[in-house]
TORLOSE-941470 format. One record per atom (N, C-alpha, C, CB): x, y, z; residue number from 1; atom name. Coordinates in steps of 0.1 Angstrom, whole numbers, plus 2048, in hexadecimal, padded with zeros to 3 digits. Each point is the difference from the previous one (the first is absolute). Glycine has a CB too. Example, Ala and Ser with C-alpha at 12.3 -4.5 7.8 and 13.67 -1.06 7.14 Angstrom:
residues 2
@xx: 884 yy: 7C7 zz: 84E nr: 1 atom: N
@xx: 7F7 yy: 80C zz: 800 nr: 1 atom: CA
@xx: 809 yy: 80C zz: 800 nr: 1 atom: C
@xx: 7ED yy: 7F4 zz: 80C nr: 1 atom: CB
@xx: 80F yy: 817 zz: 7ED nr: 2 atom: N
@xx: 809 yy: 80B zz: 800 nr: 2 atom: CA
@xx: 7F8 yy: 80B zz: 808 nr: 2 atom: C
@xx: 80C yy: 7FA zz: 7EA nr: 2 atom: CB
//
This chain:
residues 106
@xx: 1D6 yy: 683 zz: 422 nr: 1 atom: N
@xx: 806 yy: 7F7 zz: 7F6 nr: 1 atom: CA
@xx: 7FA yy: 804 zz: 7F3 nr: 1 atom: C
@xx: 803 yy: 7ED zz: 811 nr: 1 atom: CB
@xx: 805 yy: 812 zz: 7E3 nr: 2 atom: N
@xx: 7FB yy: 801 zz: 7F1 nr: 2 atom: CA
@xx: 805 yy: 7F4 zz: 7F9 nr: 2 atom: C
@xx: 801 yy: 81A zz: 800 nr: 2 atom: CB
@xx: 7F7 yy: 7E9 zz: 7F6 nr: 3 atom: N
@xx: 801 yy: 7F6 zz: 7F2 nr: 3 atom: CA
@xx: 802 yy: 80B zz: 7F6 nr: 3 atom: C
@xx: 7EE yy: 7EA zz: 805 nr: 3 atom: CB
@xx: 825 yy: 80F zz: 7F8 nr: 4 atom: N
@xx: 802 yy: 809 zz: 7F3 nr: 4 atom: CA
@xx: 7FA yy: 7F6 zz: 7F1 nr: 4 atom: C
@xx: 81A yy: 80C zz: 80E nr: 4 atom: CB
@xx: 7DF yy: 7FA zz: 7EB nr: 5 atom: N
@xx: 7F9 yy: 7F8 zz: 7F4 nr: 5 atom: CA
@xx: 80A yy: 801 zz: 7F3 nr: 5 atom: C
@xx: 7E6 yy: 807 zz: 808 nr: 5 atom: CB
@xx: 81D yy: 7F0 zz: 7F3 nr: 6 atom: N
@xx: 804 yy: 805 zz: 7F2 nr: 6 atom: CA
@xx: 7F8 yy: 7FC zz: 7F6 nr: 6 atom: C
@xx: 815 yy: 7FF zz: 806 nr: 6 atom: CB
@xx: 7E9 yy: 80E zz: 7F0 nr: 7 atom: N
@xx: 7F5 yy: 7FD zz: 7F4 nr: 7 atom: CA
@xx: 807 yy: 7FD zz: 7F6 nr: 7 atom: C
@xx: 7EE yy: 80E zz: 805 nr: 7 atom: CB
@xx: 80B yy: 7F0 zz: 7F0 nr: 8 atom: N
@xx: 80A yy: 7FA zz: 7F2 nr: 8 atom: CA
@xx: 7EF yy: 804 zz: 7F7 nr: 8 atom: C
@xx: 819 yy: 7E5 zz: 809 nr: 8 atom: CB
@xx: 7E6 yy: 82B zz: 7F6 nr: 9 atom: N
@xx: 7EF yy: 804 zz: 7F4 nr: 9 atom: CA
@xx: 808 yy: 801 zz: 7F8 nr: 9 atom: C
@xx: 7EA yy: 80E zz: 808 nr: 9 atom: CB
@xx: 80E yy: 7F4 zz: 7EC nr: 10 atom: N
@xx: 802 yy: 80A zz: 7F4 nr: 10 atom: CA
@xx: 7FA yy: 80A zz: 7FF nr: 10 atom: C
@xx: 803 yy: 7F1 zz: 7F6 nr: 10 atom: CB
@xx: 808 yy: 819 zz: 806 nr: 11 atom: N
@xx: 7F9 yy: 80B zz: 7FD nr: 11 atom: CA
@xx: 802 yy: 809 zz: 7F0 nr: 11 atom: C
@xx: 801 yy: 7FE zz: 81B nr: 11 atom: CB
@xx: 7FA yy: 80D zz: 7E2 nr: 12 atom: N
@xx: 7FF yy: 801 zz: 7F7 nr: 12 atom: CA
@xx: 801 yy: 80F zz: 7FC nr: 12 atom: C
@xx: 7F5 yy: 7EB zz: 801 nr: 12 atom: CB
@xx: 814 yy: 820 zz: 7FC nr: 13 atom: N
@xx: 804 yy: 80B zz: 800 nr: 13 atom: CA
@xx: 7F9 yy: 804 zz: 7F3 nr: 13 atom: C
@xx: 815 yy: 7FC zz: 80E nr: 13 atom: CB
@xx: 7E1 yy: 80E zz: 7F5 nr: 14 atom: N
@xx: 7FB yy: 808 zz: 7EE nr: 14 atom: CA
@xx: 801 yy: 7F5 zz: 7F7 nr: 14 atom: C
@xx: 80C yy: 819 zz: 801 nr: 14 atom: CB
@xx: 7FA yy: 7E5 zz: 7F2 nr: 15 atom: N
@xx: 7FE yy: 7F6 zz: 7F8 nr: 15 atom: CA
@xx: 807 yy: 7F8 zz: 7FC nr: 15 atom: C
@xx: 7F5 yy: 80A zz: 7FC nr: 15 atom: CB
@xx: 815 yy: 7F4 zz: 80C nr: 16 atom: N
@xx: 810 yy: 7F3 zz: 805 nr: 16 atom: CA
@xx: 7F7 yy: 7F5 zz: 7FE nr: 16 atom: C
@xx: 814 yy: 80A zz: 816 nr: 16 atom: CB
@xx: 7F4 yy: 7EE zz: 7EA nr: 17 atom: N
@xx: 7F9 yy: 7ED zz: 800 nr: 17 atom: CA
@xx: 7FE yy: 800 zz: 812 nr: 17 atom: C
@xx: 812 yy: 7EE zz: 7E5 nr: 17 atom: CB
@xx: 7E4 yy: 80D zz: 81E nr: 18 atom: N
@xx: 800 yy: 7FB zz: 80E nr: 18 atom: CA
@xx: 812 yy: 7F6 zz: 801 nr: 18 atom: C
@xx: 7DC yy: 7FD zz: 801 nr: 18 atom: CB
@xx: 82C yy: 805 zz: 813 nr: 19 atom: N
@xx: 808 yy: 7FC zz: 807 nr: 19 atom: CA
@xx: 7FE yy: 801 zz: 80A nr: 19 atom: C
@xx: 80B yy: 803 zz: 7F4 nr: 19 atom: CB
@xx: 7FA yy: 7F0 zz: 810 nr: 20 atom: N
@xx: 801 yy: 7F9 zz: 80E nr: 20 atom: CA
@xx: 809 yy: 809 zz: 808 nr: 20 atom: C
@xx: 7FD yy: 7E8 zz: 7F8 nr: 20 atom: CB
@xx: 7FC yy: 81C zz: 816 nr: 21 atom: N
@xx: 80A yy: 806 zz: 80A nr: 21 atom: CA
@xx: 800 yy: 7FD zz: 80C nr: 21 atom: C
@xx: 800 yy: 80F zz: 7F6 nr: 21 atom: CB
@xx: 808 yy: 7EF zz: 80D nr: 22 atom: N
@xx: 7FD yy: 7FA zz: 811 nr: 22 atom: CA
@xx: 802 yy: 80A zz: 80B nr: 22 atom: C
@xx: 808 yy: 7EA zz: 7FA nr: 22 atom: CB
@xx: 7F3 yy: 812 zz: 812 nr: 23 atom: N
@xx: 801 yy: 80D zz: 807 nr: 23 atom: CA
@xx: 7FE yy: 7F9 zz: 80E nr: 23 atom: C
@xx: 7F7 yy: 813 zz: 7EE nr: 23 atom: CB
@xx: 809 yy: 7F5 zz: 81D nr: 24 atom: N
@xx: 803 yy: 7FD zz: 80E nr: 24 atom: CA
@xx: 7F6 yy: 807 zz: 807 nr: 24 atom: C
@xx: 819 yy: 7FD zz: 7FE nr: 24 atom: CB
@xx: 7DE yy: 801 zz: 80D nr: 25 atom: N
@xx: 7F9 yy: 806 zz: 805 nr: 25 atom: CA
@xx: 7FB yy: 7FB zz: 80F nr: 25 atom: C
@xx: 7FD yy: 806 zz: 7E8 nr: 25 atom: CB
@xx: 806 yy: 802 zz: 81C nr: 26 atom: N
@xx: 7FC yy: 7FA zz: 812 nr: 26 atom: CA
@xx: 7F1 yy: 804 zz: 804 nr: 26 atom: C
@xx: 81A yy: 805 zz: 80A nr: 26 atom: CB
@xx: 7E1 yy: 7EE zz: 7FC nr: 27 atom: N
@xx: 7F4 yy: 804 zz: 80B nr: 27 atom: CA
@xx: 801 yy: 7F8 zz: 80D nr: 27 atom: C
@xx: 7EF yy: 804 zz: 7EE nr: 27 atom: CB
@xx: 80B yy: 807 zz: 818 nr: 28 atom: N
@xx: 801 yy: 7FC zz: 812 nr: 28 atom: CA
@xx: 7F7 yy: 7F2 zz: 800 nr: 28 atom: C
@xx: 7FF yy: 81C zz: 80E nr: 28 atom: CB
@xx: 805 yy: 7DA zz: 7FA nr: 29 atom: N
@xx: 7F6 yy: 7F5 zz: 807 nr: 29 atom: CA
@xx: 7FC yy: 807 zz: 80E nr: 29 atom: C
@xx: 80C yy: 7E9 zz: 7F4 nr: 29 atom: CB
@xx: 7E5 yy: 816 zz: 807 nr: 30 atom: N
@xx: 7F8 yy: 804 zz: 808 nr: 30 atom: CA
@xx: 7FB yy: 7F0 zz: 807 nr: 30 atom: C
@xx: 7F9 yy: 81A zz: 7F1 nr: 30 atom: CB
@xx: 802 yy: 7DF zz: 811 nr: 31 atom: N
@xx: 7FF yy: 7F5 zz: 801 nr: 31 atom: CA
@xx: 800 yy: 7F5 zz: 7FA nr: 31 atom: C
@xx: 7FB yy: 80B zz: 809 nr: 31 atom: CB
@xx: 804 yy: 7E6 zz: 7FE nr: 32 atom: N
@xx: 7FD yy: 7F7 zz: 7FA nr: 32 atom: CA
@xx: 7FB yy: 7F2 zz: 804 nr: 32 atom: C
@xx: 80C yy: 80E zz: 7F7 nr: 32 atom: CB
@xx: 7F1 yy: 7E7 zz: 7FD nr: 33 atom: N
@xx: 7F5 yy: 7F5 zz: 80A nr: 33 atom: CA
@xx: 7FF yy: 7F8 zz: 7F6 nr: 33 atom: C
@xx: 7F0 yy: 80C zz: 811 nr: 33 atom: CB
@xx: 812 yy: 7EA zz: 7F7 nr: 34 atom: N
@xx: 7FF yy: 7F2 zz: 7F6 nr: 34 atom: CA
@xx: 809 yy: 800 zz: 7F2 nr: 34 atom: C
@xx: 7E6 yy: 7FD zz: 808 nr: 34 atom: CB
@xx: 818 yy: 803 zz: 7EE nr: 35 atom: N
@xx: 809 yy: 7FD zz: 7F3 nr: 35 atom: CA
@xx: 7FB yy: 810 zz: 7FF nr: 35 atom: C
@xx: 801 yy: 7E2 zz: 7F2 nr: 35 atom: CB
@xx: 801 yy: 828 zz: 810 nr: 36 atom: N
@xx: 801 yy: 811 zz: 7F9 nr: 36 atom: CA
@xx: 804 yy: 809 zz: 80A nr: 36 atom: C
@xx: 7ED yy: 7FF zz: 7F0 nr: 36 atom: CB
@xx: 819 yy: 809 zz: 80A nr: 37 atom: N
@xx: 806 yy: 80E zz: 807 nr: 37 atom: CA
@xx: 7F9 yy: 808 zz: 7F9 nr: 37 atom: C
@xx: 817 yy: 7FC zz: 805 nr: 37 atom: CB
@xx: 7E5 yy: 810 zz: 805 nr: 38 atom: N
@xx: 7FF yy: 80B zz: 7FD nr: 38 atom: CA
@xx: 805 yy: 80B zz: 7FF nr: 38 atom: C
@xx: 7F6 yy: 7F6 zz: 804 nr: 38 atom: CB
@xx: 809 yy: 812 zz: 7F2 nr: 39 atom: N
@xx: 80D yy: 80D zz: 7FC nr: 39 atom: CA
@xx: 7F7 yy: 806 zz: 7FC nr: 39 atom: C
@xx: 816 yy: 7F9 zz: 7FA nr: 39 atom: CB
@xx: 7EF yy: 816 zz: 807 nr: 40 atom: N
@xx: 7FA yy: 80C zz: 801 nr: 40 atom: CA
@xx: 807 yy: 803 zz: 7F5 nr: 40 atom: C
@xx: 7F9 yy: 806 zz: 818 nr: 40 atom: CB
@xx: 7FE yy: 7FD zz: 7DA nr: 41 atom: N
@xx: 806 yy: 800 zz: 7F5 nr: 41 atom: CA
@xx: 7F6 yy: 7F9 zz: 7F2 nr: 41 atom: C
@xx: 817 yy: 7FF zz: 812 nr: 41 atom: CB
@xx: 7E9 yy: 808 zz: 7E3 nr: 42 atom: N
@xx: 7FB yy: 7F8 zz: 7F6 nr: 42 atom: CA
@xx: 80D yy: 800 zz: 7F2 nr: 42 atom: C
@xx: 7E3 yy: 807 zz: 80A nr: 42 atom: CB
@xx: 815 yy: 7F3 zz: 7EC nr: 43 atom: N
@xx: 808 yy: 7F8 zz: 7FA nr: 43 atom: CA
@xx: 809 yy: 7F5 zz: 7FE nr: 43 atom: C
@xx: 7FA yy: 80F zz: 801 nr: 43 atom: CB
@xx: 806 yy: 7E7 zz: 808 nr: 44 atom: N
@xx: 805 yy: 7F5 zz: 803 nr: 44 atom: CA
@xx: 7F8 yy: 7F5 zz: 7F5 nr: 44 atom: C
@xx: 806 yy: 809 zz: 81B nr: 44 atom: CB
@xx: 801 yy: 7F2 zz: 7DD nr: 45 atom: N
@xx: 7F7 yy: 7F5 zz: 7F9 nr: 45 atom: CA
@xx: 807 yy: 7F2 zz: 800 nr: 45 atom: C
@xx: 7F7 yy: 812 zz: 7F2 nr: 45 atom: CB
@xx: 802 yy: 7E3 zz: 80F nr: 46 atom: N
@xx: 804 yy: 7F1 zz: 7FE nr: 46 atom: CA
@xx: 809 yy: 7FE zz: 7FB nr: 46 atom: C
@xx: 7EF yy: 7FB zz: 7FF nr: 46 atom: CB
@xx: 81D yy: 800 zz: 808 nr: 47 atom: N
@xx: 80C yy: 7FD zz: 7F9 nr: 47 atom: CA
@xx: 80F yy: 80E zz: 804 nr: 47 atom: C
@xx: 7E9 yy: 7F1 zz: 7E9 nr: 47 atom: CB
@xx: 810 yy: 817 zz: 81D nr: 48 atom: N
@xx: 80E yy: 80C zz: 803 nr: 48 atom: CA
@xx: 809 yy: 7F9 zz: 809 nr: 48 atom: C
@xx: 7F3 yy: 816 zz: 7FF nr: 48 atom: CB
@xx: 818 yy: 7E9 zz: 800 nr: 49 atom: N
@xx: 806 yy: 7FF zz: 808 nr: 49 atom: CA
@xx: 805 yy: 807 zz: 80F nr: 49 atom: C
@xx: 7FF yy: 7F7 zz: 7EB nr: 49 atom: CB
@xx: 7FF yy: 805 zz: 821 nr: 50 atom: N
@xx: 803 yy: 808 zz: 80A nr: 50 atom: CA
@xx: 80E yy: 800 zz: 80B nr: 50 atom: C
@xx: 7E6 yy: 7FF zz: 7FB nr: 50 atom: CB
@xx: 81E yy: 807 zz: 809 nr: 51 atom: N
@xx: 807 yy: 7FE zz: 80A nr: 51 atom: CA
@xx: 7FB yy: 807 zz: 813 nr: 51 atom: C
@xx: 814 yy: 7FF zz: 7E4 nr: 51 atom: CB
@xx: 7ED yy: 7F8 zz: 826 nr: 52 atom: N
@xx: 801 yy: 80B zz: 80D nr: 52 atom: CA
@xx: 807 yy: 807 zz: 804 nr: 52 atom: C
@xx: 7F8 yy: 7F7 zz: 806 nr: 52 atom: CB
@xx: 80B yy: 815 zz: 7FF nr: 53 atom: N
@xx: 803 yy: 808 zz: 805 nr: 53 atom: CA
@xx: 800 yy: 806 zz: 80C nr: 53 atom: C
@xx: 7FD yy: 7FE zz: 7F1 nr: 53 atom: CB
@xx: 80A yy: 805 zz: 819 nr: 54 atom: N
@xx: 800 yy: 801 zz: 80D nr: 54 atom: CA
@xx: 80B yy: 80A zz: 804 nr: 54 atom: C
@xx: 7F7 yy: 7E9 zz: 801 nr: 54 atom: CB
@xx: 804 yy: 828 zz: 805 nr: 55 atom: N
@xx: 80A yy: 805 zz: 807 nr: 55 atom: CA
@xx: 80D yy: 7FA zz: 809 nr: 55 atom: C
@xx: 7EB yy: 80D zz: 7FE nr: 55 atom: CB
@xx: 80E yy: 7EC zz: 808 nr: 56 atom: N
@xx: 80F yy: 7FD zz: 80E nr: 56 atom: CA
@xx: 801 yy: 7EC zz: 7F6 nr: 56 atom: C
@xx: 7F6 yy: 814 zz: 827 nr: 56 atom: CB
@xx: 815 yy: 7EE zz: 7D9 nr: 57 atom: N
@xx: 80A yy: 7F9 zz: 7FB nr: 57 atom: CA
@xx: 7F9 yy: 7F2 zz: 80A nr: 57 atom: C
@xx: 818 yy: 815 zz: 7FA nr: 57 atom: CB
@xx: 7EF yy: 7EB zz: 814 nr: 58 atom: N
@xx: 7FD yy: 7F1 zz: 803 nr: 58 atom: CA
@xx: 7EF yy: 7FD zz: 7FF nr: 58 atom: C
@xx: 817 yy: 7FF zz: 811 nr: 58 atom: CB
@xx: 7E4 yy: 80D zz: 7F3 nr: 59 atom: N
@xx: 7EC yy: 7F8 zz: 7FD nr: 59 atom: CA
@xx: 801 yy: 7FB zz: 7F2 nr: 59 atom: C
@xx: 7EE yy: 815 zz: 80E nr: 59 atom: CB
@xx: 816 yy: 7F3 zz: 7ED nr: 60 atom: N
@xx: 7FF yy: 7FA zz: 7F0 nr: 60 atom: CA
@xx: 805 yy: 7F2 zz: 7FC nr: 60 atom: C
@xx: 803 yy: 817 zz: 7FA nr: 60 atom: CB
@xx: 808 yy: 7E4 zz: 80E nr: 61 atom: N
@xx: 805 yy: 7F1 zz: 7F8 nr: 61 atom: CA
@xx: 7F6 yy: 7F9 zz: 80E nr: 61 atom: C
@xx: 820 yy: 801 zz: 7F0 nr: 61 atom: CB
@xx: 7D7 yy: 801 zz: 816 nr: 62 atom: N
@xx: 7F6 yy: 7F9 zz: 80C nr: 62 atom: CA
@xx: 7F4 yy: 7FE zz: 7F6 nr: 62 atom: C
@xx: 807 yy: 80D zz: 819 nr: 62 atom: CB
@xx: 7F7 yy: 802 zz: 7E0 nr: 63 atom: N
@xx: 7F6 yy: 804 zz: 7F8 nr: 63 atom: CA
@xx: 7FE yy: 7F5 zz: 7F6 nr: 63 atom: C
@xx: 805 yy: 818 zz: 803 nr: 63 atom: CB
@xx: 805 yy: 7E7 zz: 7F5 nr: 64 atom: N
@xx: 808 yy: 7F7 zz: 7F5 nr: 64 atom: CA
@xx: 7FB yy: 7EE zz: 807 nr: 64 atom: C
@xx: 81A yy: 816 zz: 7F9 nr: 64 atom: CB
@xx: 7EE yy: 7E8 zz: 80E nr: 65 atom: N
@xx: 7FC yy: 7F4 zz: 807 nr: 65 atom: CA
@xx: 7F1 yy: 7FA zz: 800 nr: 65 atom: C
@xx: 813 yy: 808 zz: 80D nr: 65 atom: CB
@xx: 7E7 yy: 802 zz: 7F7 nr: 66 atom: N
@xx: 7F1 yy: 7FD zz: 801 nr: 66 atom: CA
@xx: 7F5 yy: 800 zz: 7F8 nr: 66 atom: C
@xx: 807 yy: 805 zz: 80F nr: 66 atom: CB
@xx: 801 yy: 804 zz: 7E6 nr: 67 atom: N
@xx: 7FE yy: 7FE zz: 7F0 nr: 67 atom: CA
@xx: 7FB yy: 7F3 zz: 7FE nr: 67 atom: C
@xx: 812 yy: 80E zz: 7F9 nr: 67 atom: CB
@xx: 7FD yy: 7F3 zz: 803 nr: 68 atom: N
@xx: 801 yy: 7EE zz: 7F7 nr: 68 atom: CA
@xx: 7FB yy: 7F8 zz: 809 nr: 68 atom: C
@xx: 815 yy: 800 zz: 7F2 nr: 68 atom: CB
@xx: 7E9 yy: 7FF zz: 81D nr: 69 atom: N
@xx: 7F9 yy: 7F4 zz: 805 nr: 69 atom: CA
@xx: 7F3 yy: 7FD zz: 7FB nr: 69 atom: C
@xx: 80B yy: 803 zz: 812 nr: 69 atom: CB
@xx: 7EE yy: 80A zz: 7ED nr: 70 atom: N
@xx: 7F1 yy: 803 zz: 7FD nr: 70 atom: CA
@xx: 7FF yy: 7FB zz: 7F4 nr: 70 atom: C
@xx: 7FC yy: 814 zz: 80C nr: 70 atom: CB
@xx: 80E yy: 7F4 zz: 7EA nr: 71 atom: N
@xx: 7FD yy: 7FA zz: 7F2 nr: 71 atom: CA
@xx: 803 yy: 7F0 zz: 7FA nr: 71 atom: C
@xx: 804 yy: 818 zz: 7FE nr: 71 atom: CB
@xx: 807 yy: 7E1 zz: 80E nr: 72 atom: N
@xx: 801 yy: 7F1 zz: 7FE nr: 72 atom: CA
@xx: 7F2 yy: 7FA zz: 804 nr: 72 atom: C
@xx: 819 yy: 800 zz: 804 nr: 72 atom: CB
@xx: 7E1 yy: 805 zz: 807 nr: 73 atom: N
@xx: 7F1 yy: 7F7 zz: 804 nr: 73 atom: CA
@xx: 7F7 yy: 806 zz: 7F9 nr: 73 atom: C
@xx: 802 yy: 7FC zz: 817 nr: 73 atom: CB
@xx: 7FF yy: 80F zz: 7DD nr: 74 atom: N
@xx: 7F5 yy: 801 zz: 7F4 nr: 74 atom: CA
@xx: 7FF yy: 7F6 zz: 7F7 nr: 74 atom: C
@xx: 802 yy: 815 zz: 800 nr: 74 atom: CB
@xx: 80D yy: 7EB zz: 7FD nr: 75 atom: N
@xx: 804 yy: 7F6 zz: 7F7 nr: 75 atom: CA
@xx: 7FF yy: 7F3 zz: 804 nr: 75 atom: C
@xx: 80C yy: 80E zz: 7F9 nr: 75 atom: CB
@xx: 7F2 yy: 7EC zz: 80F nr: 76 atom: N
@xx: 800 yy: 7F5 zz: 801 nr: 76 atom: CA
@xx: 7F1 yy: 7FD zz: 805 nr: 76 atom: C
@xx: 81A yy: 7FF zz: 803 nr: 76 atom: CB
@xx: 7DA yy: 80F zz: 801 nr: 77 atom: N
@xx: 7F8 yy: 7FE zz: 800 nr: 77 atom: CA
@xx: 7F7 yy: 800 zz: 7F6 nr: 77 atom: C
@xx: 806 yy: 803 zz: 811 nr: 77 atom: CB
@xx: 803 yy: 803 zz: 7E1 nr: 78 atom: N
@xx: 7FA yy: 802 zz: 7F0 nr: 78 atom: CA
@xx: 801 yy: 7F3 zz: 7FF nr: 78 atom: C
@xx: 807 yy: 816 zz: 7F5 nr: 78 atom: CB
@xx: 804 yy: 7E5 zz: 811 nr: 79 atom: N
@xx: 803 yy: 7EE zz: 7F8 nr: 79 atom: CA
@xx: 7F3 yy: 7F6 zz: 805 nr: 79 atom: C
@xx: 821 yy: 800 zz: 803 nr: 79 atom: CB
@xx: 7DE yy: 802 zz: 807 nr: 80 atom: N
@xx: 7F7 yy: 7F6 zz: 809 nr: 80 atom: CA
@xx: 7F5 yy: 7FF zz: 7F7 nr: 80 atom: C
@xx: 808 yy: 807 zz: 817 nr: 80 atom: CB
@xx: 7F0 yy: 80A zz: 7E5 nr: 81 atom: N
@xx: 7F5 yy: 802 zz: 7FC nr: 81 atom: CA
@xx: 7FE yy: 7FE zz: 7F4 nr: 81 atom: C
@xx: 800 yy: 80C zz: 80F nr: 81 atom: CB
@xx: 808 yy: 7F5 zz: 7E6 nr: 82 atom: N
@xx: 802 yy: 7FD zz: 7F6 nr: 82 atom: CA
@xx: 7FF yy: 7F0 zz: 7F7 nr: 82 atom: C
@xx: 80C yy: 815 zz: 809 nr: 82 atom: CB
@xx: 7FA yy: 7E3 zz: 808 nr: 83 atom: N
@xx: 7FF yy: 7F3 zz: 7F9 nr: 83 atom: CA
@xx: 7F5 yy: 7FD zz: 803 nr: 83 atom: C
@xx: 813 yy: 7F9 zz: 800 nr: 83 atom: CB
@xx: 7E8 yy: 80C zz: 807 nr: 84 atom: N
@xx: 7EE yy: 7FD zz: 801 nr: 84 atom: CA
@xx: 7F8 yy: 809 zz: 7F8 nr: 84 atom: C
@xx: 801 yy: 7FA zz: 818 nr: 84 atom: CB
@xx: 801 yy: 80E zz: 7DE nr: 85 atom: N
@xx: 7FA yy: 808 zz: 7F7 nr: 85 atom: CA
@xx: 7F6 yy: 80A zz: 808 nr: 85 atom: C
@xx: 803 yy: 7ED zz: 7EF nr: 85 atom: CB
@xx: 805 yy: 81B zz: 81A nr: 86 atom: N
@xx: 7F3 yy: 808 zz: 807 nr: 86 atom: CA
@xx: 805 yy: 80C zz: 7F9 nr: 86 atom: C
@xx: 7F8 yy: 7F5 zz: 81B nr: 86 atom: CB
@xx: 816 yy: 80E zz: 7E4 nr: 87 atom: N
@xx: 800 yy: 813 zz: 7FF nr: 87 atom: CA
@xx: 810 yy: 7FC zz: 7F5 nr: 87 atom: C
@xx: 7F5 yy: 812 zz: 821 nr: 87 atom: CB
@xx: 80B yy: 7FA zz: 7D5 nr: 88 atom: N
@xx: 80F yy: 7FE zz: 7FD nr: 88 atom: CA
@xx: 804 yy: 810 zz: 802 nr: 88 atom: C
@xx: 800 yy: 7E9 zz: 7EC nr: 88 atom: CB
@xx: 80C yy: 818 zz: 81B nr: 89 atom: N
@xx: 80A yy: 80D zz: 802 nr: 89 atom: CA
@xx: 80B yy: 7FF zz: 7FF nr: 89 atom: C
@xx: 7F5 yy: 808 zz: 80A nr: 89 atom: CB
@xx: 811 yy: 7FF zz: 7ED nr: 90 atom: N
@xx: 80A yy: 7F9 zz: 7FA nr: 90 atom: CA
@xx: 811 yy: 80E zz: 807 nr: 90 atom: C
@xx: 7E9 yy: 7F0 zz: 7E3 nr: 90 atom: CB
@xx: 81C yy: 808 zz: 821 nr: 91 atom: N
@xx: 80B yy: 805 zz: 80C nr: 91 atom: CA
@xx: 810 yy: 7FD zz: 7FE nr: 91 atom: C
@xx: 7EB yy: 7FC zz: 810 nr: 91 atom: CB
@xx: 81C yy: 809 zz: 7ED nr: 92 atom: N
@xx: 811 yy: 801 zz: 7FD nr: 92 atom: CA
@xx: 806 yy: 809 zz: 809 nr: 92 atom: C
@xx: 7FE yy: 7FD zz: 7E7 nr: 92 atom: CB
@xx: 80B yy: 7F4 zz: 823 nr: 93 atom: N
@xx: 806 yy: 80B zz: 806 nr: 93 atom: CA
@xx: 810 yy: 7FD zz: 7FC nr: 93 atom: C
@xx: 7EC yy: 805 zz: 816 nr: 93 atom: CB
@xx: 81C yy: 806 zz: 7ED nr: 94 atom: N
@xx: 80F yy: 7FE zz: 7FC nr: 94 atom: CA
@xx: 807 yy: 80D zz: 809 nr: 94 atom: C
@xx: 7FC yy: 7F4 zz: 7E4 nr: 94 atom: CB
@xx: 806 yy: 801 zz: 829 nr: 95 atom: N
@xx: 809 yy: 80A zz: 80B nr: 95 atom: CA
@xx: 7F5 yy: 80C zz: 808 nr: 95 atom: C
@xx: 819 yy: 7FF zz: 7EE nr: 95 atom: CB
@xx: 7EE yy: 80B zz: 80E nr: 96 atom: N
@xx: 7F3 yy: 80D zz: 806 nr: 96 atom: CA
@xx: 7F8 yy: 807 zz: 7F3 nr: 96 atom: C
@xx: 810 yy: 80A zz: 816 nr: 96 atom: CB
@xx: 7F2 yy: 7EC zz: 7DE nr: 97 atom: N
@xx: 7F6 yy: 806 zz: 7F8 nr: 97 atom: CA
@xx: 7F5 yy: 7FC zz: 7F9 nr: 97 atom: C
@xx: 810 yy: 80A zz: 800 nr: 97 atom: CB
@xx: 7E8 yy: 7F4 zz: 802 nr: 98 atom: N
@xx: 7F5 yy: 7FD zz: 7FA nr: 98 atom: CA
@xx: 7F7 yy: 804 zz: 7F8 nr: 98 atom: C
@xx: 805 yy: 7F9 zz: 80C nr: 98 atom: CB
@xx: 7F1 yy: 7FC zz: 7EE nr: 99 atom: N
@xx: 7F8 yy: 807 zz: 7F4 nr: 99 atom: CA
@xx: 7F6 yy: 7FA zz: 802 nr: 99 atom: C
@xx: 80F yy: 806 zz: 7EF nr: 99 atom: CB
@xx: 7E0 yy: 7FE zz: 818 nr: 100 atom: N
@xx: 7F6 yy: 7FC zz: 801 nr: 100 atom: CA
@xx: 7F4 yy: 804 zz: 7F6 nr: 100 atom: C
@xx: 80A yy: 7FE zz: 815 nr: 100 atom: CB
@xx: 7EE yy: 7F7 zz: 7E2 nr: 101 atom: N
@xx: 7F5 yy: 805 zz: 7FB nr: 101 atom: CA
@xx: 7F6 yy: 7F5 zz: 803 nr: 101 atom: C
@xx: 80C yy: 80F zz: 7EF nr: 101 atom: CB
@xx: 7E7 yy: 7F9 zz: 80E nr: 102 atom: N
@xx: 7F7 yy: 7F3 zz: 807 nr: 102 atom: CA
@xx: 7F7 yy: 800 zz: 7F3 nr: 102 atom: C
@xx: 7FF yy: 804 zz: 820 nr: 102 atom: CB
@xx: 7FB yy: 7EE zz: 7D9 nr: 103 atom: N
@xx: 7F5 yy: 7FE zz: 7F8 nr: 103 atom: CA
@xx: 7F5 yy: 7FB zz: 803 nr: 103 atom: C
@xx: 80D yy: 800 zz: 7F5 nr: 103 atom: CB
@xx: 7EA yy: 802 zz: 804 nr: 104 atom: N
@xx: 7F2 yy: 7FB zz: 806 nr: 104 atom: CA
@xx: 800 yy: 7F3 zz: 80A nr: 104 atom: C
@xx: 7F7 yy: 80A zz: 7EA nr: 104 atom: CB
@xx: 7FE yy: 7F7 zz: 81C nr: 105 atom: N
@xx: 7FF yy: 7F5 zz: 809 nr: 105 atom: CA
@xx: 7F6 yy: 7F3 zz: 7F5 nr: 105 atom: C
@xx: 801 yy: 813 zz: 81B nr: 105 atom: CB
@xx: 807 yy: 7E4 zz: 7E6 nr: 106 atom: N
@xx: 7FC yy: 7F2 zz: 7F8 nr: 106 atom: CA
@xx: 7F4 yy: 7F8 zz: 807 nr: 106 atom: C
@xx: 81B yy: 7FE zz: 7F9 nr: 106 atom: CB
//
């Protein structure tokens, strides 16, 4: 399974004004546990947006499925924790795509 990332840097060519470019980049999930995945890969920063990925078609909408279950019981275990002021992580999901960043612990 992979995570395609989409970035949105700036960059900056010889002496052009710095532009925004976005771009696509895949890393393998190597594992994962509790609220994080692990991917084989750097450059990923707070706030990229990701999508999953999956060779064979039906594992993938199984894949998918077990996704968003996971990420509904984050979310609702960010909510829990939150109204008790223990952790804030802040989590958007919309269908199969989501956008996770986490801030300090409060």
């Amino acid at each position: 399974m992979y995570i395609g990332v989409t970035q949105r840097r700036n960059y900056s060519i010889l002496e052009k004004p710095p532009s925004s470019i976005r771009s696509l980049s895949f890393h393998e999930v190597k594992d994962g546990e509790g609220d994080f995945i692990l991917v084989d890969g750097i450059g990923i920063k707070p706030g990229d947006i990701f999508f999953f990925y999956h060779a064979d078609a039906e594992n993938a909408l199984i894949t998918i499925d077990q996704a968003r279950r996971k990420l509904k019981t984050l979310r609702e275990d960010y909510e829990e924790k939150r109204a008790r002021g223990i952790w804030r992580l802040h989590l958007l999901l919309r269908k199969s795509r989501c956008v996770i960043f986490q801030e300090a612990w409060s």
